[in-house]
C-alpha positions in Angstrom: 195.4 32.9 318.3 195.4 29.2 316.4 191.7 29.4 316.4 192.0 32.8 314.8 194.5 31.4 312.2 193.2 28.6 311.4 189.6 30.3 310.7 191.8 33.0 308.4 193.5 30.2 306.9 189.8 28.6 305.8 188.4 32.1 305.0 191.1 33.2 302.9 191.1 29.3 301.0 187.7 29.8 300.3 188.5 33.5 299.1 191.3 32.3 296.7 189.1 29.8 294.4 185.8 31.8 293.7 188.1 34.9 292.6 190.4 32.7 290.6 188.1 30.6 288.4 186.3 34.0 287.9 189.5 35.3 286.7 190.2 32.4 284.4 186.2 32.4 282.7 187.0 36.1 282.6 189.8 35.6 280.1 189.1 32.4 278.8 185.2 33.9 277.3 185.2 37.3 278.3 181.5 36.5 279.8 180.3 38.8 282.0 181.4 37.9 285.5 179.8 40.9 287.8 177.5 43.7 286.0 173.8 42.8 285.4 172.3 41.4 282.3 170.7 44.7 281.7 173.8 46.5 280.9 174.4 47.1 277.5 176.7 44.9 275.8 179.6 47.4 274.2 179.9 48.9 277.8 180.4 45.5 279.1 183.3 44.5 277.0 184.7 48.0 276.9 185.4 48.2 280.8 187.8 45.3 282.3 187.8 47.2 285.8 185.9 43.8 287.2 188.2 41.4 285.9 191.0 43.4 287.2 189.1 42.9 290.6 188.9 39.7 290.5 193.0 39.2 289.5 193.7 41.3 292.2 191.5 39.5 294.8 192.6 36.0 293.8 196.3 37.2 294.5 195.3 38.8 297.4 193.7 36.0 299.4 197.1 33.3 297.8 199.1 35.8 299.5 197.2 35.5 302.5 196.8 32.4 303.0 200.6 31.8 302.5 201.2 33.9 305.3 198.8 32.3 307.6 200.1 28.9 306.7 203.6 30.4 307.3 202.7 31.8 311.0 201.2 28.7 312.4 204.3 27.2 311.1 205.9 29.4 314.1 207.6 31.7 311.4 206.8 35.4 311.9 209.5 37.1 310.0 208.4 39.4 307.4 209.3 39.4 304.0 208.4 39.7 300.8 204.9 37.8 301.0 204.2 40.9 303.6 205.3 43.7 300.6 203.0 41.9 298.2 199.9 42.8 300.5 200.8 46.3 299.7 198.8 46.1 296.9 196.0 47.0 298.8 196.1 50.3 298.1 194.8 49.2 294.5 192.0 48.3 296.5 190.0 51.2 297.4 189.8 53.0 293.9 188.3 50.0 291.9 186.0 49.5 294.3 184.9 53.0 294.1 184.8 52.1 290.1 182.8 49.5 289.9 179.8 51.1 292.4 179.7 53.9 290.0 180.0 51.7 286.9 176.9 49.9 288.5 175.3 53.2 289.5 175.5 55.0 285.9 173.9 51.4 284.6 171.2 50.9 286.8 170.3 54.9 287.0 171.3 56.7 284.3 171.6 59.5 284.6 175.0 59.2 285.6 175.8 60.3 288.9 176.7 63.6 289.9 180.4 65.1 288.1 181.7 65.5 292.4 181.4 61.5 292.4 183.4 61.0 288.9 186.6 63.7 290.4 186.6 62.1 293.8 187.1 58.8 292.2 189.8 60.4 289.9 191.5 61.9 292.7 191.0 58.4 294.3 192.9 56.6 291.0 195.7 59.2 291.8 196.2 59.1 295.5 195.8 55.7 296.8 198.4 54.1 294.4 200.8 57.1 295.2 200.4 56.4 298.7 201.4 53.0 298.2 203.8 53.5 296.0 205.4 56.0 298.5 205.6 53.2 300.9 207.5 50.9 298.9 210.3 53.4 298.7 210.2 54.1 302.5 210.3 50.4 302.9 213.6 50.0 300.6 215.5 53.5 301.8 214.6 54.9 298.6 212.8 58.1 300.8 213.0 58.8 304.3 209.8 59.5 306.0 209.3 61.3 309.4 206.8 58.5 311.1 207.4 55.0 311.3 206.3 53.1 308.4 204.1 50.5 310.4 201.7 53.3 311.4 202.1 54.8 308.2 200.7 52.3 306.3 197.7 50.7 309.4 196.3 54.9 309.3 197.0 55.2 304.9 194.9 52.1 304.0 192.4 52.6 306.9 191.3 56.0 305.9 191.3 55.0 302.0 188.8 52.2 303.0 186.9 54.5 304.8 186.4 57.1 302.1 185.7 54.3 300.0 183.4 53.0 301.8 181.8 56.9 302.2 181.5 57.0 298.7 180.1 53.6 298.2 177.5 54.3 300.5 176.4 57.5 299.2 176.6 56.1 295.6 173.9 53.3 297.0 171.6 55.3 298.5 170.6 57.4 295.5 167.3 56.5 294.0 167.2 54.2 291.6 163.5 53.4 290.0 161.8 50.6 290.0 164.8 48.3 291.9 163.5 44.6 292.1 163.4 43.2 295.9 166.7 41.6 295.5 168.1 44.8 294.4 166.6 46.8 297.3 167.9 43.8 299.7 171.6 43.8 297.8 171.5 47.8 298.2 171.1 46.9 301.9 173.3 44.5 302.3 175.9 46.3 300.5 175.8 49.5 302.6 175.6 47.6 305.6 179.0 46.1 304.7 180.4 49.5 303.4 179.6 50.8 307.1 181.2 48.2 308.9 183.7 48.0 306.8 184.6 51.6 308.3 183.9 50.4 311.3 186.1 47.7 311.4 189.3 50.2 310.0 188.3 53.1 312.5 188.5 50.5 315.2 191.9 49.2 314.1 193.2 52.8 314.2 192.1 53.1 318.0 192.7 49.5 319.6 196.3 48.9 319.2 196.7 47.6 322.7 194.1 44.8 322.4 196.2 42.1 320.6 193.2 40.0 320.1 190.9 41.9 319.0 193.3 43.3 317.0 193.8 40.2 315.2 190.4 39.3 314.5 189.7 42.7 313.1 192.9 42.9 311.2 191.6 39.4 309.4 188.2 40.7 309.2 189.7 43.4 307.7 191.5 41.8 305.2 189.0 39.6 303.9 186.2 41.7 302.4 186.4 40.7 299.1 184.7 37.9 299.8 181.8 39.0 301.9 181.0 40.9 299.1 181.2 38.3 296.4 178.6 36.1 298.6 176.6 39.4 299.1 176.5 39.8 295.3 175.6 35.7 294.1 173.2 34.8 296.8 170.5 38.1 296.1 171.1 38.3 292.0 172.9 35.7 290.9 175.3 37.5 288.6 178.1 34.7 288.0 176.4 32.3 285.2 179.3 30.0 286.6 178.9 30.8 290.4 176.9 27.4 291.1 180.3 25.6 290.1 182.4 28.1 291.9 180.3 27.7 295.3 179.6 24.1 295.3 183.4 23.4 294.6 184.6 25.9 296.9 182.5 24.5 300.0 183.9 20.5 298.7 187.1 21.8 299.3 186.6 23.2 302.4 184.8 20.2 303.5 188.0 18.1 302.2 190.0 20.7 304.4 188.0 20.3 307.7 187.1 16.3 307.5 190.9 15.5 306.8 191.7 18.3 309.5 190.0 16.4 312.1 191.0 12.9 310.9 194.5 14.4 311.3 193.7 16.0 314.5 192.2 12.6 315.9 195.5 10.3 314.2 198.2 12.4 314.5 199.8 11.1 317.9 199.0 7.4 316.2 200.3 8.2 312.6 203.7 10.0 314.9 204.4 6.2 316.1 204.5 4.7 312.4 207.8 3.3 311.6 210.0 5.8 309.1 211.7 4.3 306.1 210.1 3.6 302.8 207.1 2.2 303.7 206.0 5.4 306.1 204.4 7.2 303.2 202.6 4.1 302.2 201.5 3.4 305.8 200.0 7.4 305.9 198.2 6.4 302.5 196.4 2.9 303.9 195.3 5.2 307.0 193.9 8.0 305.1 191.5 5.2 303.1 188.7 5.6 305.5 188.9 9.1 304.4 188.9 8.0 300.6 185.7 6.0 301.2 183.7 8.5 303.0 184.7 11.4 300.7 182.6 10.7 298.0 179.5 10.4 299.9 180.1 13.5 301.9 180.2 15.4 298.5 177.1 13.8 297.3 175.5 14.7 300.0 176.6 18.6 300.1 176.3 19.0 296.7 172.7 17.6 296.6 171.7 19.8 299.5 173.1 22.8 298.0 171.1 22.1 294.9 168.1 21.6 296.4 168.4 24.8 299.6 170.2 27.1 297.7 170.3 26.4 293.4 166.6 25.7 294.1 167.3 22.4 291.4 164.4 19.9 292.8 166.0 17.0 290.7 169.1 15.4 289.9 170.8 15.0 286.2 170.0 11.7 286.1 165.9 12.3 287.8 165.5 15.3 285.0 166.7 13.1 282.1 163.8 9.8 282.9 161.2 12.3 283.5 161.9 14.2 280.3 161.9 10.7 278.8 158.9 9.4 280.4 157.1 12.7 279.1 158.6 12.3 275.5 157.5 8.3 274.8 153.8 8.7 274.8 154.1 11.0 271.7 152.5 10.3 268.6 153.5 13.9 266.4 156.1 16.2 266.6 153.6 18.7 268.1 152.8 16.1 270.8 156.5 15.7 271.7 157.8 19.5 271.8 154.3 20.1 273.7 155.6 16.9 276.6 158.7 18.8 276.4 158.3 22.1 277.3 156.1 21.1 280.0 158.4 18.6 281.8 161.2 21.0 281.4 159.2 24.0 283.5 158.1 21.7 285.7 162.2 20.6 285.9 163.2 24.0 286.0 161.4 26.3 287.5 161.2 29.0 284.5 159.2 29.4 281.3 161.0 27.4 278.6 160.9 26.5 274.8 161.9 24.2 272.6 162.9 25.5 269.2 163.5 23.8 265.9 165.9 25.5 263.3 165.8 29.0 263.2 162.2 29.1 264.6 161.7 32.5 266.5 160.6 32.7 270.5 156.5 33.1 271.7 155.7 37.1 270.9 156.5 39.1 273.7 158.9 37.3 275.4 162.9 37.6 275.3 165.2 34.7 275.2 167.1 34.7 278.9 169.3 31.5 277.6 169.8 29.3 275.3 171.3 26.1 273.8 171.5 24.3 271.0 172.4 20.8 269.9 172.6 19.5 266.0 169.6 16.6 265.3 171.6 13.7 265.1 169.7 12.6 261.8 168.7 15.6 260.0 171.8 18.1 261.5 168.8 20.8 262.3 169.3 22.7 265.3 167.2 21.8 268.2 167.3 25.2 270.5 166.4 25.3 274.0 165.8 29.1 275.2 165.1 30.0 279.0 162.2 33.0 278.5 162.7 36.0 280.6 160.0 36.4 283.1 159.8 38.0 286.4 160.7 35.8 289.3 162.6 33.1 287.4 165.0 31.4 289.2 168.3 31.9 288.1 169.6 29.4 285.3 173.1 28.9 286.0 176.0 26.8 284.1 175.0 23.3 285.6 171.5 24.3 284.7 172.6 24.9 280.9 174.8 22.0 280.7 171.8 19.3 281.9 169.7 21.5 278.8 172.6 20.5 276.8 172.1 16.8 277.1 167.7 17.1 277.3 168.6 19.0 273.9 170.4 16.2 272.8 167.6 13.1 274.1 165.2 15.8 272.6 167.1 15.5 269.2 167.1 11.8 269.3 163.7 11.0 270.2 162.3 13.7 267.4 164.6 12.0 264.8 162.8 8.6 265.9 159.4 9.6 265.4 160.4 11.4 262.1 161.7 7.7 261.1 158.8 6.1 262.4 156.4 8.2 260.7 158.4 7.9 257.6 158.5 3.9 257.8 154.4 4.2 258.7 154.0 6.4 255.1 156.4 3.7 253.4 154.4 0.3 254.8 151.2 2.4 253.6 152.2 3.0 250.4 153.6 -0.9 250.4 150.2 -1.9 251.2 148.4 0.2 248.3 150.9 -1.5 245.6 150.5 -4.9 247.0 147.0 -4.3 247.1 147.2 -2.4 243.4 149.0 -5.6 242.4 146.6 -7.9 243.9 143.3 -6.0 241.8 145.7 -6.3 238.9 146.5 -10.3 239.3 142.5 -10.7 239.8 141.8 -9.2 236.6 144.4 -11.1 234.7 143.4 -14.3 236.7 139.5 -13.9 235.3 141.5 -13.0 231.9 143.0 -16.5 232.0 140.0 -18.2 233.7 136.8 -17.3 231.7 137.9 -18.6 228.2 139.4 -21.9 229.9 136.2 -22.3 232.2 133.5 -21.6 229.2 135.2 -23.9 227.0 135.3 -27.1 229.5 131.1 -25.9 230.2 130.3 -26.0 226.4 131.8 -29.2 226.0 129.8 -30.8 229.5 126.1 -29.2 227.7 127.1 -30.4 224.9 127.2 -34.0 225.9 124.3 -33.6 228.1 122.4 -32.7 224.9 122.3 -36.6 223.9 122.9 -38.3 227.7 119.9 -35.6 229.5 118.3 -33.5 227.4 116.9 -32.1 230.5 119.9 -30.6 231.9 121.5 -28.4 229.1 118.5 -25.6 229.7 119.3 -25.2 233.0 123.6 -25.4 233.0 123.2 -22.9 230.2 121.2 -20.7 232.7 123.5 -21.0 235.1 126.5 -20.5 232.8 124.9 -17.1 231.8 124.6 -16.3 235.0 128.2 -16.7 235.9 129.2 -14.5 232.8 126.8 -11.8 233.9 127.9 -11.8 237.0 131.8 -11.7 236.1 131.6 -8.3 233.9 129.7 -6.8 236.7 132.0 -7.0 239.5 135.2 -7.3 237.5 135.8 -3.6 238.3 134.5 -3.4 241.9 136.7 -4.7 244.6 133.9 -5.2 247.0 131.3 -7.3 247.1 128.0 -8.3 249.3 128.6 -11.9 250.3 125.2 -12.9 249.8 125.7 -11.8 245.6 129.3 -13.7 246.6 127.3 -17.0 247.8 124.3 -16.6 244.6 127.4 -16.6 242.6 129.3 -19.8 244.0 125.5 -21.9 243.7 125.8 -20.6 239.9 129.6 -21.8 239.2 129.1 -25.3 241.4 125.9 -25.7 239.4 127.9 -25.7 236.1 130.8 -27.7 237.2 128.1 -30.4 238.4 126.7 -30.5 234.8 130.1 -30.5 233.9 131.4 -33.9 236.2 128.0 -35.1 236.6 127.8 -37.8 239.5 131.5 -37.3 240.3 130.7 -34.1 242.1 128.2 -32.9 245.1 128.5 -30.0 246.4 127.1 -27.9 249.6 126.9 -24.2 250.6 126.4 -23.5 254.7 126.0 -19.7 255.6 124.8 -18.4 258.5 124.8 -14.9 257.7 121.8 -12.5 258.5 121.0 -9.5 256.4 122.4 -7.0 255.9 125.2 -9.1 254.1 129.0 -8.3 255.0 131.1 -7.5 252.2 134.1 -9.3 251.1 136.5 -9.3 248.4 134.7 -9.8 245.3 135.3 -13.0 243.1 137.7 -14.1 246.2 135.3 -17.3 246.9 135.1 -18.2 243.4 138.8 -18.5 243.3 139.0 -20.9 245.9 136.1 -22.8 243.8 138.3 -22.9 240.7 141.2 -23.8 242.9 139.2 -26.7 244.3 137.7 -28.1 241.5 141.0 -27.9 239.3 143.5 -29.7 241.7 140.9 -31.8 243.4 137.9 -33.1 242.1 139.2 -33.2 238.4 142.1 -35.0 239.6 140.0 -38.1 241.2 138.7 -40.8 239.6 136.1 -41.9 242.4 133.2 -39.2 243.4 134.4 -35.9 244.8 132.8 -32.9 246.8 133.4 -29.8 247.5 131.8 -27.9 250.5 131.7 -24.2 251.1 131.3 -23.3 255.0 130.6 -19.5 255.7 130.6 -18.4 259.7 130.2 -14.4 260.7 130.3 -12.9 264.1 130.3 -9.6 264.6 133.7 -8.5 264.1 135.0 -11.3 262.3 133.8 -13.7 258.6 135.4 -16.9 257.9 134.8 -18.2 254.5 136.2 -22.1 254.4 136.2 -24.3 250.9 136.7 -27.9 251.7 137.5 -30.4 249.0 138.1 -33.9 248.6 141.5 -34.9 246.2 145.1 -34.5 246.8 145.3 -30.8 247.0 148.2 -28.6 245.2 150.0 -31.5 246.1 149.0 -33.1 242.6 150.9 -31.2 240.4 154.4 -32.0 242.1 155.5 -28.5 243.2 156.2 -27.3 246.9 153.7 -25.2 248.6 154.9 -21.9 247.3 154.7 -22.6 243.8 151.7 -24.8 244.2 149.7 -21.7 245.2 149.9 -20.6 241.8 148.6 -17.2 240.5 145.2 -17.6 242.0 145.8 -18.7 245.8 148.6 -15.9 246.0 146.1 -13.1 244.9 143.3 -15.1 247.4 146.6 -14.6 250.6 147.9 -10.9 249.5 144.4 -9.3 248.7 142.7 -9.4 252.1 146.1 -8.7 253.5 146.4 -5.8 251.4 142.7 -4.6 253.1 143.3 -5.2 256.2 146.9 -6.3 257.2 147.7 -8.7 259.7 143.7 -8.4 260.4 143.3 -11.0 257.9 144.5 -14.5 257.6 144.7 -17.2 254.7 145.7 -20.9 255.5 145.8 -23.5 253.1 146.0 -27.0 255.5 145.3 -30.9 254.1 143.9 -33.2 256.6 145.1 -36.3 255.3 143.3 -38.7 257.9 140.0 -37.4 256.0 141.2 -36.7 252.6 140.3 -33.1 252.2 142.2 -30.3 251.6 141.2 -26.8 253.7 141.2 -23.2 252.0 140.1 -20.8 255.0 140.4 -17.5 254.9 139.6 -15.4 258.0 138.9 -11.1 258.0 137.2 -8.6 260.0 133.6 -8.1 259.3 133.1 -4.7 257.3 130.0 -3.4 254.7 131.9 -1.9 252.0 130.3 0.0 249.1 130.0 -2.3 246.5 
């Protein structure tokens, strides 16, 4: 008889928390706990007969298990506890309530007006019987049996018509039922038989005290045969993955520190008392403590994976959502990475929505959550799709979309910053390179007069030292101001017209300086020509000959070096002098106009593709302009 209470005790524990915290969500949200999505939603709020179920359940099994505790405490009196049970009799009418209630929604029509008066008459008789027995029970009315009887035959034959009815209620057609329905249907009837069963027995097998007992207990714990009948073939608590999974934690709790007790007691029974007993029971429950947590981890992950059907863990779904999100580019790559790793994840056809964006065509939304952008405050929407053989998606389920919902938010408001940063460097790079066409122009505004007065004056003192030489430097000087109209408005330039140019310019400066500058072009550049920067080499010229050659008093040279590959050009300008140097200025400002439009206009073309160094190698004297780009043929 232990065994047998002690098995109650569990049954009815396990009873008591599933009906309660379906009583609390019940009036905490007043979600729907029992009836099938497909009911219609003004039906569902209207009728409260499940929650009343559920209230009357929860007491039910606290009751019961009060009394079991109490009888293997040895105490057997009857008392008030016992008159509580009585309100079983509320039992057998809402039953009969909510299979009809379930009938007339899965059916329709509803069913036949004998089933609505029987369950009438039922609302009527069963709480008059009980309430009939209460009086008998106080004096109030004297009745001519014994009250014991009375009330084993009253509730016995209530159960069994209500299980009658149940039964015949089930087995009416219903069209099109999905194979869980057609298996609950079975279930359900096969409990509603034995559950007459188990009553008519009762009634007939007084004289066998143990099989009395076990069928009185089966007897009295239906409720929650039912409830497992009901969430393992459809599913119908959102919450029920909570409610299961905590229920079975505390019953493993129950039976590890059960048999820890059962194992210590005679030890813990020689502790000494005083204060420090309590504290002694603590230290030897800590093996307890420490295995706990695993033995949850590892029920709760097997339940996921057996029976929730959830492959990964919170923490697994989050990386591989991540991992799925990082190679995106667009917002159309990421929701695309998404929504796949999230079916994969989940086992059903899901979307991700932004704002008020509506679902795919043809489908309905099964579930959904949503989670402000943290940037922008637009909703990001996660909707489960309805479509056949989804598995369930249950309140653990909706609360890992929560948080993906959230990452999703995130990671979209990062590439909406990094796209935006990519637009704003772009449009960086066009003004600096605007800026750089505009400094070139000025620059040839501020070099051409300055340059064709210093020629003039050179040809015109070659007139008397070389008559010779004037023809030719005034060639060459026309050349130089042909050339500078014609590629003024051009940004490009082939770097063969680049080098003719540079011959042209050294040319003049040689009739200008005479003996005090030679000067060398090396190219080894094959046709056809890359293009570069137009008038860029020219600058560096300029650059050359004005802070280093003109600043010596001893010959100078200057020597232009030109190397191509096929994916790179470096143009290098050596000169002898001191360099920028000269004029007493740091690097920066020594620069000047010219060497800062020579750094920010290939850098404006090609970013950090191109390079511009300005070194001095002071060993030989020279000072190094090389500037290094990637090897292009621009339209000129």
């Amino acid at each position: 008889m232990i065994i047998v209470s002690l098995v109650s005790l569990f049954v009815y524990l396990c009873g008591a928390y599933p009906y309660g915290a379906a009583t609390v969500f019940g009036v905490r949200g007043s979600r729907r706990l029992w009836l099938r999505r497909q009911e219609p939603r003004d039906r569902q709020d209207g009728d409260q007969i499940p929650l009343v179920l559920f209230a009357i359940s929860t007491v039910w099994f606290l009751l019961h298990t009060l009394i079991e505790f109490r009888n293997l405490t040895g105490d057997t009196a009857r008392g008030w506890l016992e008159l509580g049970t009585l309100m079983v009799y509320f039992y057998p009418p809402i039953i009969m309530q909510t299979v009809c209630r379930e009938a007339a929604c899965d059916q329709r029509p509803l069913p036949p007006r004998i089933f609505r008066h029987l369950l009438t008459a039922m609302f009527i008789i069963s709480p008059l019987i009980g309430v009939v027995t209460i009086a008998a029970i106080f004096d109030v009315i004297v009745l001519p049996v014994e009250i014991g009887p009375l009330i084993g035959v009253s509730i016995g034959l209530l159960f069994i018509l209500a299980s009658m009815y149940s039964t015949a209620i089930m087995l009416r057609r219903r069209p099109t039922p999905t194979p869980n329905q057609q298996r609950l249907r079975a279930v359900m009837i096969g409990l509603y038989v034995a559950l007459g069963v188990v009553f008519t027995a009762l009634l007939f097998l007084q004289e066998q005290r143990l099989l009395v007992a076990i069928l009185d207990r089966v007897a009295r714990s239906p409720p929650i045969y039912f409830l497992i009948a009901s969430i393992y073939f459809e599913n119908r608590f959102e919450f029920y993955d909570l409610v299961v999974k905590r229920g079975l934690l505390i019953l493993l709790s129950v039976i590890v520190l059960g048999t820890f007790f059962a194992g210590t007691l005679p030890w813990l029974a020689q502790l000494p008392g005083g204060a420090a007993r309590p504290w002694l029971f603590a230290v030897a429950l800590v093996p307890v403590a420490m295995i706990m947590p695993w033995l949850h981890a590892r029920l709760e992950r097997w339940l996921d994976r057996i029976w929730l059907g959830r492959e990964f863990t919170p923490v697994e779904a989050v990386k591989r959502v991540l991992l799925a999100m990082q190679p995106a580019t667009d917002e159309a790559a990421l929701l695309q990475a998404t929504e796949s790793r999230l079916c994969e994840i989940f086992g059903a056809r899901i979307a991700v929505l932004l704002g008020d964006q509506p679902p795919p065509a043809g489908l309905t939304i099964e579930s959904e959550v949503a989670m402000p952008s943290p940037g922008s405050g637009q909703d990001v929407r996660i909707v489960v799709l309805r479509v056949p053989g989804m598995r369930p998606i249950l309140s653990e389920d909706l609360a890992l979309l929560r948080s993906l919902a959230g990452v999703f938010g995130f990671m979209l408001e990062n590439l909406r910053l990094q796209r935006k940063r990519q637009e704003q460097d772009l449009i960086a790079q066009d003004l600096r390179l605007q800026s750089s066409k505009s400094e070139l122009k000025a620059l040839r505004a501020q070099i051409n007069p300055h340059f064709l007065f210093n020629a003039l004056n050179a040809i015109a003192s070659l007139i008397h030292t070389d008559p010779a030489r004037p023809d030719q430097a005034v060639e060459q000087l026309a050349e130089v101001f042909r050339y500078t109209p014609r590629r003024s408005d051009s940004e490009w330039a082939p770097l063969d017209q680049e080098l003719t140019f540079a011959r042209a310019y050294l040319e003049v400066e040689q009739a200008r300086f005479g003996q005090r500058l030679s000067c060398t072009i090396d190219s080894d550049h094959l046709p056809p020509a890359p293009s570069v920067p137009s008038m860029l080499l020219q600058t560096l010229l300029e650059n050359a000959v004005k802070h280093g050659v003109s600043q010596l008093r001893e010959p100078g040279r200057i020597d232009v070096i030109v190397r191509t590959a096929s994916d790179q050009v470096t143009i290098e300008v050596r000169n002898t002098g001191p360099g920028a140097a000269a004029h007493g200025r740091d690097q920066r400002d020594g620069e000047g106009f010219g060497l800062h439009s020579v750094r920010e206009r290939p850098k404006g073309h090609f970013g950090d593709g191109a390079t511009f160094a300005l070194t001095r190698d002071e060993a030989a004297g020279i000072t190094i302009a090389r500037i290094t780009m990637p090897h292009v043929r621009m339209a000129a």
